[in-house]
C-alpha positions, 0 to 999 in steps of 0.5 A, spaced: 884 867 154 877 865 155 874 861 160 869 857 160 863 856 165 866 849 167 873 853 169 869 858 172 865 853 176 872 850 179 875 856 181 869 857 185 869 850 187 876 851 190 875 857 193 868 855 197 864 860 193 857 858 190 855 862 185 848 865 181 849 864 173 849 870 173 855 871 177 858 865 174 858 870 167 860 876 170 866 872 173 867 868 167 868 875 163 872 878 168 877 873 170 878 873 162 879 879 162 885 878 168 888 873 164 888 877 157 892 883 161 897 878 164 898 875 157 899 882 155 904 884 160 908 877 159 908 879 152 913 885 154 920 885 153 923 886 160 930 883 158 932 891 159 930 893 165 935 893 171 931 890 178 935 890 184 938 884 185 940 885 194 933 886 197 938 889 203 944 893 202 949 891 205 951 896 211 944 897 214 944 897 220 939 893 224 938 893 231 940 886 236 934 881 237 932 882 243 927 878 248 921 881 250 915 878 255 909 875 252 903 875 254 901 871 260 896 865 259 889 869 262 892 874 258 892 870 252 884 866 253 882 872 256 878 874 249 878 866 246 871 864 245 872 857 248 878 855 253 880 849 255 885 847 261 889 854 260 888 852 251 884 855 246 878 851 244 877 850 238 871 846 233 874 839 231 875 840 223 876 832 221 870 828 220 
């Protein structure tokens, strides 16, 4: 699957990257390339491969939730850029 330089553009554009032509190319081949290897891989017939069905087994043992001391509030702001009435700071995002 190719893309085309308009496909590339919008994936930068969603990803926040601006980007020479030259870069445009060169993402536009190596993104292509990507794709062609997964359609290859979707191509495989995996029907005969057995995958484990229980992510955990059954009998493992897992150790009690227990509740441990967090860190205090100085201890929280004490490497913040900016704090304010015992809060992190932070630049305001909306226009």
């Amino acid at each position: 699957m190719t893309l085309t330089l308009k496909e590339v553009e919008h994936i930068a554009l969603l990803a926040r990257l601006e980007l020479t032509q030259e870069e445009k190319e060169r993402y536009q081949q190596q993104l292509s390339d990507i794709l062609d290897h997964v359609a290859q891989l979707q191509a495989l017939d995996t029907s005969q491969i057995k995958t484990a069905s229980v992510v955990q087994p059954p009998l493992a043992r897992l150790r009690e939730d227990e509740a441990l001391h967090g860190l205090t509030t100085e201890q929280a702001l004490k490497n913040a850029p900016s704090a304010e009435k015992d809060q992190f700071r932070v630049p305001p995002v909306l226009d």
